[in-house]
DOVEXTOR-731842 format. One record per atom (N, C-alpha, C): residue in one letter; x, y, z. Coordinates in steps of 0.05 Angstrom, whole numbers, padded with zeros to 5 digits, always signed. Layout:
residues N
aXYZ/...
end
This chain:
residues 343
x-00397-00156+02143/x-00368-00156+02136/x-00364-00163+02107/x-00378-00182+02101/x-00386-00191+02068/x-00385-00172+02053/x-00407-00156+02049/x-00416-00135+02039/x-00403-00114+02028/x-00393-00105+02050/x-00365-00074+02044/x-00353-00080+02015/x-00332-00104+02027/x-00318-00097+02005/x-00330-00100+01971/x-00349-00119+01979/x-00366-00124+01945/x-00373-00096+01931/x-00383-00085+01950/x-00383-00058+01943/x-00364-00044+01926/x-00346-00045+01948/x-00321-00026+01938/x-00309-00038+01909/x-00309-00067+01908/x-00312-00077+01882/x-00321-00063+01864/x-00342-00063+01861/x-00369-00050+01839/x-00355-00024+01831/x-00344-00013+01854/x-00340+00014+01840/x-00313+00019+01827/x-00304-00003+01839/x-00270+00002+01826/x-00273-00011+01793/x-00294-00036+01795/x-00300-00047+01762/x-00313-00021+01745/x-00341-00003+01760/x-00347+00019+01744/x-00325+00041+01729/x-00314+00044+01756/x-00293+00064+01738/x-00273+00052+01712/x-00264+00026+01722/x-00240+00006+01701/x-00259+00007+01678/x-00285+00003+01675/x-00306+00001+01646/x-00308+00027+01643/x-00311+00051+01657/x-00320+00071+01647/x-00286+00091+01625/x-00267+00086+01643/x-00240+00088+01628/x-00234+00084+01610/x-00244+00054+01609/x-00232+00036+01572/x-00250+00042+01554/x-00277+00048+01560/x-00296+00056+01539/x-00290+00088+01529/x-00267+00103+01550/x-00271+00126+01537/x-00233+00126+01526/x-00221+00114+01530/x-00197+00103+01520/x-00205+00091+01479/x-00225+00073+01482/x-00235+00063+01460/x-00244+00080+01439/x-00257+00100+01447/x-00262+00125+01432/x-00247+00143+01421/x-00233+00147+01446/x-00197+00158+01431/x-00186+00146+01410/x-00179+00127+01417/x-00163+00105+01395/x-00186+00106+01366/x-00213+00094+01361/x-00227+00105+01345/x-00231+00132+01324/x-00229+00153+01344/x-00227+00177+01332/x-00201+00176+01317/x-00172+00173+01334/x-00147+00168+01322/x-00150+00159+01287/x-00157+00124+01300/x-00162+00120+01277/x-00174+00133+01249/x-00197+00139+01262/x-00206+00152+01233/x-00198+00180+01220/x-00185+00194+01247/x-00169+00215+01230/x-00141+00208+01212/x-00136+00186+01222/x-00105+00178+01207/x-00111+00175+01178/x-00133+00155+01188/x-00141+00148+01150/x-00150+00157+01135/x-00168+00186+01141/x-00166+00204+01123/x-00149+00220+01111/x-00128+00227+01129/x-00113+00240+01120/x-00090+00224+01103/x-00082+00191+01101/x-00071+00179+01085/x-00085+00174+01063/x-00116+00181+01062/x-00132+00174+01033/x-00124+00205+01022/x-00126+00228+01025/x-00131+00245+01018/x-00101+00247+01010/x-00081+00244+01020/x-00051+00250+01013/x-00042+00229+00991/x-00065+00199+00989/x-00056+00180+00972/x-00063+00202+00947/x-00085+00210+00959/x-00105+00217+00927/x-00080+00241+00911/x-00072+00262+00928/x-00068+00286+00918/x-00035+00285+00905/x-00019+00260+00920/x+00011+00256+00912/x+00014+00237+00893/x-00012+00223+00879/x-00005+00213+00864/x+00004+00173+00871/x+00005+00166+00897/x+00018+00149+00914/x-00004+00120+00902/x+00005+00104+00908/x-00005+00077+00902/x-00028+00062+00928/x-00049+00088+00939/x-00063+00070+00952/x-00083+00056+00934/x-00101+00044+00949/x-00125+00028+00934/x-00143+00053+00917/x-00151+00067+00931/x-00173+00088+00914/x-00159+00097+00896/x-00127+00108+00891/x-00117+00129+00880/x-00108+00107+00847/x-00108+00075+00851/x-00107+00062+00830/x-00128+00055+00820/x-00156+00062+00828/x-00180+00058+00820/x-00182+00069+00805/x-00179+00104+00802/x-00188+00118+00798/x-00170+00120+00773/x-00139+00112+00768/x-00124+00113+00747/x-00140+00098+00728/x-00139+00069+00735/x-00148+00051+00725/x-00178+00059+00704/x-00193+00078+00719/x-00223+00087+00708/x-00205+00102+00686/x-00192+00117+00686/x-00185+00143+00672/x-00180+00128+00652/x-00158+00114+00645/x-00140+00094+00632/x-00146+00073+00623/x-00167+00059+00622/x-00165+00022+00618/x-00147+00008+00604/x-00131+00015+00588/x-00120+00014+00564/x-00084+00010+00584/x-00076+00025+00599/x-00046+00018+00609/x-00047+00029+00642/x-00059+00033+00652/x-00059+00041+00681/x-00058+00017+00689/x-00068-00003+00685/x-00060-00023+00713/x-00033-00043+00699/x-00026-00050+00712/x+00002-00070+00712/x-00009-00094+00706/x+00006-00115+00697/x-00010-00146+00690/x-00013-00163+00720/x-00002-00147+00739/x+00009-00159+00765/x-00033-00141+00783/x-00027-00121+00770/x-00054-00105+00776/x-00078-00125+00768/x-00080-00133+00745/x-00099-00141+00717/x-00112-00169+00737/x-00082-00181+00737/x-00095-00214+00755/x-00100-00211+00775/x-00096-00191+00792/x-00106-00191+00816/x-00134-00181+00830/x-00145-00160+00805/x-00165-00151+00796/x-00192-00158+00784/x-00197-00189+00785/x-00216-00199+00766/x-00234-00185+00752/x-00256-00165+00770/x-00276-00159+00774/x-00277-00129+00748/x-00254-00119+00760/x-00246-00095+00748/x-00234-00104+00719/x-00228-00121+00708/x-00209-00136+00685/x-00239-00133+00664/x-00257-00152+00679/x-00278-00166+00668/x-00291-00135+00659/x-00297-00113+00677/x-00323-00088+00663/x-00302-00090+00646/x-00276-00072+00641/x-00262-00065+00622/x-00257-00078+00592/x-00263-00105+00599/x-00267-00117+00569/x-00295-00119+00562/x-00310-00114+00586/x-00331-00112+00559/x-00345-00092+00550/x-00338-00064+00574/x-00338-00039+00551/x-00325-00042+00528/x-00296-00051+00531/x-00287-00049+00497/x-00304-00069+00486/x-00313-00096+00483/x-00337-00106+00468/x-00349-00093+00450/x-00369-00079+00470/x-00391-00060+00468/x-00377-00041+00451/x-00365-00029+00456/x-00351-00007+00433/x-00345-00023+00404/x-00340-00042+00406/x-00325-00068+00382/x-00340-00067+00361/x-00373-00076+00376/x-00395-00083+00367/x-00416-00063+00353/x-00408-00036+00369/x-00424-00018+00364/x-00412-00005+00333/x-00381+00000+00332/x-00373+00003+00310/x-00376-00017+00287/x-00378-00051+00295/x-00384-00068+00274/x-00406-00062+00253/x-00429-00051+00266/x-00452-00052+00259/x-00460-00024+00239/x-00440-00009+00242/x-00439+00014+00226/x-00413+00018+00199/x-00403-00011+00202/x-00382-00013+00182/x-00401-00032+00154/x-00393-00023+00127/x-00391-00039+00101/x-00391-00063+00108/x-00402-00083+00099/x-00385-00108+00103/x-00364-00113+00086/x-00342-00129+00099/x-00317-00136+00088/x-00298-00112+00108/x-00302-00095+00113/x-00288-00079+00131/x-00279-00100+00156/x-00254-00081+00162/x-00257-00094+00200/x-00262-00080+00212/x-00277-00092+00223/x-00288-00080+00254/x-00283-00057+00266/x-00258-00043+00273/x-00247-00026+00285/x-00236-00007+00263/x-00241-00016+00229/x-00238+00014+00218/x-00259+00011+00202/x-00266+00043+00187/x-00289+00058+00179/x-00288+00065+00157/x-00314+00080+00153/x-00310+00102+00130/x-00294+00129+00146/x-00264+00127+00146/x-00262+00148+00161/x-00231+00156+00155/x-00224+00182+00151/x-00197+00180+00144/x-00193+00192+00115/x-00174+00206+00105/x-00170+00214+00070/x-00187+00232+00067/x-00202+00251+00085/x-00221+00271+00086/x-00220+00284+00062/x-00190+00298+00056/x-00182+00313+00032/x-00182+00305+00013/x-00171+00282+00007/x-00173+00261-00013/x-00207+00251-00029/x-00217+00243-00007/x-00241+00243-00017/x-00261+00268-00031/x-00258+00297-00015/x-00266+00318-00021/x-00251+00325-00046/x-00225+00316-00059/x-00224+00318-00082/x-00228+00301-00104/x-00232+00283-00099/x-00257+00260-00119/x-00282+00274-00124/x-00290+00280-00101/x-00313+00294-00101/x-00323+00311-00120/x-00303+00331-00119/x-00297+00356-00128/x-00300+00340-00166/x-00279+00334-00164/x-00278+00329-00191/x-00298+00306-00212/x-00314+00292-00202/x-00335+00283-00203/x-00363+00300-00208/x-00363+00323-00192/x-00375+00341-00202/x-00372+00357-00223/x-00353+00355-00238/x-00347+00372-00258/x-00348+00347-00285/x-00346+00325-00277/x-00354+00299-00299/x-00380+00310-00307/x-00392+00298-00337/x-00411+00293-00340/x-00414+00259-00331/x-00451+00252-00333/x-00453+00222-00321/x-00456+00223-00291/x-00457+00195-00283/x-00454+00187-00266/x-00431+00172-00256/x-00420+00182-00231/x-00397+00164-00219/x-00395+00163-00199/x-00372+00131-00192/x-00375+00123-00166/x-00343+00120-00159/x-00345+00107-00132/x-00305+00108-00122/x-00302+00095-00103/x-00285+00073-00093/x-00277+00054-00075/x-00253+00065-00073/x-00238+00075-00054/x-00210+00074-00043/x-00212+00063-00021/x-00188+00051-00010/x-00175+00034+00004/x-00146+00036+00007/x-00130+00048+00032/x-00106+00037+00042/x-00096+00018+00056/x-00088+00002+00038/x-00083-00034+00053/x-00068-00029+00079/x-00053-00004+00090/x-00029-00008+00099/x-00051+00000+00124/x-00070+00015+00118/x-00083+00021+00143/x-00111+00016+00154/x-00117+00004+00128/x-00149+00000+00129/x-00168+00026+00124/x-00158+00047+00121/x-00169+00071+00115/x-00195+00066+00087/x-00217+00076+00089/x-00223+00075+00063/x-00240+00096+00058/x-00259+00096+00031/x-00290+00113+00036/x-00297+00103+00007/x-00320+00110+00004/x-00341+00109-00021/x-00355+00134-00022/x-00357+00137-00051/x-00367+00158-00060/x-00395+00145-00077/x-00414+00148-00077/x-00436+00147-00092/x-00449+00107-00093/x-00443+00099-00082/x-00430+00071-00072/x-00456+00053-00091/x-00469+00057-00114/x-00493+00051-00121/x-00485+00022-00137/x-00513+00010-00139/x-00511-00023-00158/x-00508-00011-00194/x-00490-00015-00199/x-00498-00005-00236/x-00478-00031-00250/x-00483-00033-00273/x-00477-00050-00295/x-00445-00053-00295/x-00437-00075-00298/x-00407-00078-00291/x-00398-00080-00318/x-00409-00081-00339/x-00401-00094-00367/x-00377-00115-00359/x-00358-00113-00370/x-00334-00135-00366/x-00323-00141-00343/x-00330-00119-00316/x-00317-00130-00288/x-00335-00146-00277/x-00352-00163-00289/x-00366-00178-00277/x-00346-00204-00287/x-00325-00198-00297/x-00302-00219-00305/x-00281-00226-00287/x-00281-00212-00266/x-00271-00213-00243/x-00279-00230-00230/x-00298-00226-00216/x-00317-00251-00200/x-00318-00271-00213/x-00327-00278-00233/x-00321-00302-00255/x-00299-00314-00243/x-00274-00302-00250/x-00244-00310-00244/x-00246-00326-00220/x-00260-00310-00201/x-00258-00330-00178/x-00274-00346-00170/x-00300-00345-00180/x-00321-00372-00179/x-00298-00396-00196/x-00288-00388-00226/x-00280-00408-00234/x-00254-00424-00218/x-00240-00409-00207/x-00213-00423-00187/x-00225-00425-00161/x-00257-00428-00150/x-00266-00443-00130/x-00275-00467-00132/x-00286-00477-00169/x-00288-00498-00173/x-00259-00514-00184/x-00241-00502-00192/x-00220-00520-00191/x-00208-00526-00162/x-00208-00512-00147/x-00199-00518-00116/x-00218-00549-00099/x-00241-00535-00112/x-00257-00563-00098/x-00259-00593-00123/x-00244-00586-00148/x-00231-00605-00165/x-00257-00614-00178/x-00277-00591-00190/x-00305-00604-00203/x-00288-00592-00228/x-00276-00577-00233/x-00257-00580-00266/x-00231-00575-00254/x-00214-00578-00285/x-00194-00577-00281/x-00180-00553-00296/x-00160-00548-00275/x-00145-00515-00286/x-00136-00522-00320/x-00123-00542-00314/x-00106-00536-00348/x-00135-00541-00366/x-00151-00552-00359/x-00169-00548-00394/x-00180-00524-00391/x-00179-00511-00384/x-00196-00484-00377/x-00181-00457-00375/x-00157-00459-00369/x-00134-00442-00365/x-00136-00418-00382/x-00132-00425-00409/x-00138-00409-00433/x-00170-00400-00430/x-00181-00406-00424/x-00213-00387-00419/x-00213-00368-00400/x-00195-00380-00376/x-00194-00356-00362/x-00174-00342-00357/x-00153-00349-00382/x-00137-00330-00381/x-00150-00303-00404/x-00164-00312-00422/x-00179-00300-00444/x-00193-00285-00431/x-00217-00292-00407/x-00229-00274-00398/x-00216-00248-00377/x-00203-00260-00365/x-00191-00236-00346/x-00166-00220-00351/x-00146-00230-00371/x-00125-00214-00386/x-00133-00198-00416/x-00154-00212-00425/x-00156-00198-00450/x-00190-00188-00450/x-00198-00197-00431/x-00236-00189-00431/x-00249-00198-00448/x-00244-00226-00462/x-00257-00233-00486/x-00292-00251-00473/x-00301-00241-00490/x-00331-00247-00482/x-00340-00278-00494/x-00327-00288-00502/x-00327-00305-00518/x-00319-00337-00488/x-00299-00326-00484/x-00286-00340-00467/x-00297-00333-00439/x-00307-00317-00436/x-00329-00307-00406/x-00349-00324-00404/x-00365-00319-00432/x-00390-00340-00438/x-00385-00369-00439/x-00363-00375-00439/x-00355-00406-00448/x-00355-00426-00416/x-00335-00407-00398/x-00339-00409-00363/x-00363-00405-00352/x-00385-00388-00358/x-00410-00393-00349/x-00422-00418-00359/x-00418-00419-00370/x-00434-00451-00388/x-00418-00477-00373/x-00396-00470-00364/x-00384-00496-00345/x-00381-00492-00323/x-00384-00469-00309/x-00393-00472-00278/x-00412-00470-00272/x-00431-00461-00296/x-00461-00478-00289/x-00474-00450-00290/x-00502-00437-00300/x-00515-00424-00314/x-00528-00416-00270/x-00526-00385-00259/x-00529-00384-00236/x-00505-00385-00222/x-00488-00395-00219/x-00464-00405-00201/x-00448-00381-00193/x-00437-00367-00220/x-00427-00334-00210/x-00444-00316-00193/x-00466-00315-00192/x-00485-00303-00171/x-00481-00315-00144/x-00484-00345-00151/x-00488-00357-00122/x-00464-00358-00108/x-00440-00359-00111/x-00413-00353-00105/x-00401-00324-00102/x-00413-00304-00112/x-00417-00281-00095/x-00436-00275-00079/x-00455-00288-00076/x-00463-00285-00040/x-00455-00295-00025/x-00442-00317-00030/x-00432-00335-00013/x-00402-00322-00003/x-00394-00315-00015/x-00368-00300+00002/x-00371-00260-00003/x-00386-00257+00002/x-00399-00234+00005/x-00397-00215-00003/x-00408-00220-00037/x-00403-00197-00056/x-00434-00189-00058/x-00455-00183-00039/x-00489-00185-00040/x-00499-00172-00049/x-00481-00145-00069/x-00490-00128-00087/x-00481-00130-00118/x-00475-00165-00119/x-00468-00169-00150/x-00472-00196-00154/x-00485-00193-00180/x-00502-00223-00195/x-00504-00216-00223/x-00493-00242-00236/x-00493-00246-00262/x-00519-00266-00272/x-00529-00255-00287/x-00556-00263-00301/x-00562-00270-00328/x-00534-00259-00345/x-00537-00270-00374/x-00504-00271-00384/x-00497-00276-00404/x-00472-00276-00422/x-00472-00250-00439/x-00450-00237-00435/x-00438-00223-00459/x-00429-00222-00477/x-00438-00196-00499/x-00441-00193-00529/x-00425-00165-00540/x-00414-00165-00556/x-00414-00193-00575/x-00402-00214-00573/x-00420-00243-00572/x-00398-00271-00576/x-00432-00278-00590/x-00414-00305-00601/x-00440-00327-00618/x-00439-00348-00591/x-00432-00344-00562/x-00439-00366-00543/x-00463-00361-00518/x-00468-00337-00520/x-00488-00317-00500/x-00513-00329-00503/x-00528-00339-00523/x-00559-00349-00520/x-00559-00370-00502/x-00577-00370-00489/x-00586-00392-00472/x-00577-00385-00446/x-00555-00372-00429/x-00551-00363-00410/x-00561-00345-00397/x-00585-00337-00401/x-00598-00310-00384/x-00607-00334-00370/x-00608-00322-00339/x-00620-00328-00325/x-00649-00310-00306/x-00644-00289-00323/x-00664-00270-00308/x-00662-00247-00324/x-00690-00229-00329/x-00694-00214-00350/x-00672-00185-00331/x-00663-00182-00314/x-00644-00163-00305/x-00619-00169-00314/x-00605-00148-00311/x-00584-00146-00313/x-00561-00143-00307/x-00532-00160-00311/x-00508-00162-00292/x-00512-00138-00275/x-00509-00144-00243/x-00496-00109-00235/x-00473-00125-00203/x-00468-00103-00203/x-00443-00098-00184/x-00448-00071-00170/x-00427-00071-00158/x-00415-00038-00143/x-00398-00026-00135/x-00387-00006-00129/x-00360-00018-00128/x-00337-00025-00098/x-00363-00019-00087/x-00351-00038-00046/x-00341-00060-00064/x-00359-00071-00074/x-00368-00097-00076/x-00331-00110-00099/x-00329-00092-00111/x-00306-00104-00127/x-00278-00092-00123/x-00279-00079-00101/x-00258-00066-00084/x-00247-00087-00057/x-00277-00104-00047/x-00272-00115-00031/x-00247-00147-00044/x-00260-00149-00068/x-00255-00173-00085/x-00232-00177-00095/x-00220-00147-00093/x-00180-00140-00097/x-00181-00144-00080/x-00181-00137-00051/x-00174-00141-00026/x-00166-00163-00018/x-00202-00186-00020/x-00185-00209-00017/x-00163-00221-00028/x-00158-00222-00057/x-00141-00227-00077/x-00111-00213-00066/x-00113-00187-00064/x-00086-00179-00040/x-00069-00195-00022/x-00092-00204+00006/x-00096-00215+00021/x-00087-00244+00021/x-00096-00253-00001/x-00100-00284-00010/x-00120-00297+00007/x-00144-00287+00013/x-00169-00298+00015/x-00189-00306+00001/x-00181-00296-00025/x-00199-00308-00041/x-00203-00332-00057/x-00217-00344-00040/x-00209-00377-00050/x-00193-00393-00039/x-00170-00386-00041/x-00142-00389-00021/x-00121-00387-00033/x-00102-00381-00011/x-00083-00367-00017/x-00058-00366-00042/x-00068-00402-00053/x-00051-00405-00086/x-00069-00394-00096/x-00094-00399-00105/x-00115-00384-00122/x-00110-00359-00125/x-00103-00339-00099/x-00108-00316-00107/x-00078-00302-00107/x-00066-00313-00110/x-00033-00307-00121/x-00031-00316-00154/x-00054-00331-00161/x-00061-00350-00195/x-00073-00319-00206/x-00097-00310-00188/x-00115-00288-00202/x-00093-00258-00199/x-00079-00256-00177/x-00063-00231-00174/x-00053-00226-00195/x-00034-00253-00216/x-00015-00245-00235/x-00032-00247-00261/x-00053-00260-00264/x-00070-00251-00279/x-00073-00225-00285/x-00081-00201-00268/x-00084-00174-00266/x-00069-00162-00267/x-00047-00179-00260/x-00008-00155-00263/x-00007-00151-00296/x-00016-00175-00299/x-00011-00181-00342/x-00043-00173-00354/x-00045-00156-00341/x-00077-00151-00350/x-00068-00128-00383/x-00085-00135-00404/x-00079-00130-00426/x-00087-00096-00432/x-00112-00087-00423/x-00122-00066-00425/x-00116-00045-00397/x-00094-00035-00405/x-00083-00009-00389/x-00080+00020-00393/x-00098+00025-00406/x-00108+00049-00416/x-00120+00077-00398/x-00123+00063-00366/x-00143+00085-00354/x-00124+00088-00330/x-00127+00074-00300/x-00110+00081-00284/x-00085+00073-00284/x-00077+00041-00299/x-00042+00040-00294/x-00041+00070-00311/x-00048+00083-00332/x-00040+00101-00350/x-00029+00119-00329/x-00044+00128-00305/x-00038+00153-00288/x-00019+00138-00270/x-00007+00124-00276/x+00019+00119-00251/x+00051+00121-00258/x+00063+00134-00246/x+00096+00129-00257/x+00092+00111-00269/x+00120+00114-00289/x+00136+00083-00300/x+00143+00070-00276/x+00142+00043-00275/x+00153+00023-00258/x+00142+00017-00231/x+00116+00034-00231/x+00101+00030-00205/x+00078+00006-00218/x+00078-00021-00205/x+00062-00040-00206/x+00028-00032-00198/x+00022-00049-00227/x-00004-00053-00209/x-00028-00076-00231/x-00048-00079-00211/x-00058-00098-00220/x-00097-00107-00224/x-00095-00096-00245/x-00128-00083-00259/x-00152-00090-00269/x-00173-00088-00270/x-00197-00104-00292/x-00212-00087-00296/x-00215-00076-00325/x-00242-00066-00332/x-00265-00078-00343/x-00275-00055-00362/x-00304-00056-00368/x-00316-00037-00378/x-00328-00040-00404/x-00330-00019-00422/x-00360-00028-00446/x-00375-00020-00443/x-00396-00011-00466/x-00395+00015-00482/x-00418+00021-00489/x-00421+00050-00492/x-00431+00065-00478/x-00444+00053-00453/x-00454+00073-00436/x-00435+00074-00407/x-00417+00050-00400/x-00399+00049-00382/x-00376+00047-00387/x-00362+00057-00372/x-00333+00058-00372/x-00319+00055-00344/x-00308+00033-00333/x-00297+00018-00300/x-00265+00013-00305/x-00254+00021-00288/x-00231+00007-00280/x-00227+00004-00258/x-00214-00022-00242/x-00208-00025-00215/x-00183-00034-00210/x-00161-00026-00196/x-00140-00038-00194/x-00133-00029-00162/x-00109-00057-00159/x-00095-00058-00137/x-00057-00036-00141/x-00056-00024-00127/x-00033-00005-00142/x-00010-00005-00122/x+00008-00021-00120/x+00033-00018-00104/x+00055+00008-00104/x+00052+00025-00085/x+00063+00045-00092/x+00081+00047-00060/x+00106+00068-00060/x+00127+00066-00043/x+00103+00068-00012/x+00092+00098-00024/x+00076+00117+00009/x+00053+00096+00018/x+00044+00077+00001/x+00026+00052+00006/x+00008+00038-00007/x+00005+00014-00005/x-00009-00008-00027/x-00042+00009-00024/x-00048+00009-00043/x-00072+00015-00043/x-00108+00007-00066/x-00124+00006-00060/x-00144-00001-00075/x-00161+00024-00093/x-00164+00027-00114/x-00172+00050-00133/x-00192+00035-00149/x-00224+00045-00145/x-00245+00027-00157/x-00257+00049-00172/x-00263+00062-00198/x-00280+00074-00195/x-00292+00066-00230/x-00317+00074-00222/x-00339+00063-00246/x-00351+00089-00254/x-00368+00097-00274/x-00377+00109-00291/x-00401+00104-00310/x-00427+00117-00306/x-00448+00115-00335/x-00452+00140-00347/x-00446+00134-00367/x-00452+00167-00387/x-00460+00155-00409/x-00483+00157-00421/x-00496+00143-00442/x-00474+00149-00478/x-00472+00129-00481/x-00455+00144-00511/x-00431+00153-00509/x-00418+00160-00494/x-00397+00177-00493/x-00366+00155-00478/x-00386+00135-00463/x-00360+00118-00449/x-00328+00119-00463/x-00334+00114-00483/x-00305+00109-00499/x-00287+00138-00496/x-00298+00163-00482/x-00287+00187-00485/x-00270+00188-00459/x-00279+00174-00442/x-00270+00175-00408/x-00242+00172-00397/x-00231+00168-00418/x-00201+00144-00408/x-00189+00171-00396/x-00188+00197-00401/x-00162+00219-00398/x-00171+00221-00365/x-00216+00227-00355/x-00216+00227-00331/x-00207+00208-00308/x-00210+00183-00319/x-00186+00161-00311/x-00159+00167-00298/x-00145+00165-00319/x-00125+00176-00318/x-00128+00201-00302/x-00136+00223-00300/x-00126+00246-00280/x-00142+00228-00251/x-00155+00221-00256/x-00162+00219-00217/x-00139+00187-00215/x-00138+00174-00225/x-00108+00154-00218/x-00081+00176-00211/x-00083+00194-00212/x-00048+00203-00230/x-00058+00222-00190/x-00090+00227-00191/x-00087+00244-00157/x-00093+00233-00133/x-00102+00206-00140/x-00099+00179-00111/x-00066+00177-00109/x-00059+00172-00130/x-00027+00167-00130/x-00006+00188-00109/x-00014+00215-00123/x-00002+00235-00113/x-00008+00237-00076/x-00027+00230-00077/x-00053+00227-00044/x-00033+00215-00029/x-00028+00191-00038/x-00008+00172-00025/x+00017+00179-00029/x+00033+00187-00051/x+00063+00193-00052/x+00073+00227-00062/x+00066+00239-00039/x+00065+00273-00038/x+00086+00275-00048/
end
């Protein structure tokens, strides 16, 4: 009598398990058809599921996700900054130094191809620093170390207002030396500042703030103060990154700091010898210059404030004998950076 019904048990539990297990499968399958078809409709309408913001996000790094996206995202936040890193770094390492980071030799294509151009039709050798402050744009043309004759009076300027900043002399006894050297280019008064910031020091103060393709090694002639200051049987050189970057800072007011290089700016606004590029600029367009001249070189470099944009114009020259002839090619490539910038 026991027995029977245990039985009949068993089979009424077989069927109740065999039901829900095939009930379970249903619902299963359900499931997984639903959610394909909401992934596939997220993907194709554009809709805000999880995959369909992944995939923006990949496309985009830059504005696809929301800041509400960004923090909620760690994982995804973290690759995205350091691909851009990696990109940061990879361009650092192919930039000039003194550049930033994120701009190049890149930009003024036309511009440069007509430097170019006309450079080839110079006799000599020549070189070219442009620079758009407004955008960082720049390039070099022929970018070599050669003889700075008097723009090695530049750097001077600012070795000497790094030792008045750190108060080893003082501006007013010296003022007139370096106003002699950098408004009027007197060699006299060039030679007089090497001899008091110490025989070496202009070298060592352009590596130190990273002019590493310019070193002064003796005094310039003619003066009766030049003997005894060589420091090395070579000779001054520069380049013109190197003294493009050196307006820059002075722009900037990094050079030295920021009274210093507002002291050296108006120095170069009242610069005495304006014969080559202020020559190629409208009347009343500012700007602010230093040359350098032998007989075998001929340099001008200036900072030039103009409406279409502030900009840097470096270019140097060796033609043995003939330097003193150069000023008109001057003048025409100033008068077509100008034009470059204000069409």
């Amino acid at each position: 009598m026991d027995r029977k019904p245990t039985k009949n048990y068993q089979i009424h539990y077989s069927r109740l398990a065999a039901a829900l297990a095939a009930l379970f499968v249903v619902v299963v399958i359900i499931v997984f058809i639903a959610a394909g078809g909401l992934k596939k409709e997220s993907t194709d309408d554009g809709s805000t599921s999880a995959d369909a913001s992944d995939s923006s996000h990949i496309s985009k790094p830059d504005n696809s996700k929301s800041s509400d996206d960004s923090s909620s995202d760690d994982s995804s936040s973290d690759d995205s900054s350091s691909d851009e890193s990696e990109k940061e770094d990879f361009i650092e390492l192919n930039v000039p130094p003194g550049a930033h980071p994120l701009e190049g030799e890149h930009g003024m294509e036309d511009l440069k191809k007509q430097i170019t151009n006309k450079f080839s039709e110079y006799s000599g050798e020549w070189s070219a620093y442009i620079k758009n402050l407004n955008t960082g744009e720049y390039f070099t043309i022929n970018n070599k170390q050669i003889y700075p004759a008097s723009m090695i009076k530049l750097f001077a300027t600012g070795a000497a207002y790094q030792q008045i900043e750190e108060g080893l002399i003082n501006e007013n006894d010296y003022l007139t030396y370096i106003h002699g050297m950098a408004v009027m280019s007197n060699n006299v008064a060039f030679n007089k500042m090497v001899w008091t910031l110490g025989r070496g020091y202009i070298t060592k103060w352009c590596q130190e703030n990273g002019y590493t393709r310019t070193a002064q090694y003796h005094g310039l002639l003619p003066a009766d103060n030049a003997e005894g200051l060589a420091t090395s049987k070579k000779r001054n050189e520069t380049c013109a990154s190197d003294v493009g970057k050196m307006l820059e800072n002075i722009y900037n007011g990094k050079c030295v700091s920021k009274e210093a290089s507002k002291k050296i700016l108006d120095l170069l606004k009242d610069q005495h010898w304006r014969n080559k590029i202020p020559s190629g600029l409208p009347p009343g367009v500012v700007s602010a210059n230093k040359t350098g001249d032998t007989e075998d070189q001929s340099h001008d470099a200036a900072i030039v404030y103009s409406k279409g944009a502030d900009y840097i114009i470096v270019i140097m020259s060796e033609n043995p004998d003939v330097s003193f002839e150069q000023d008109y090619k001057f003048i025409e490539l100033s008068r077509m950076v100008y034009n470059y910038f204000n069409p």
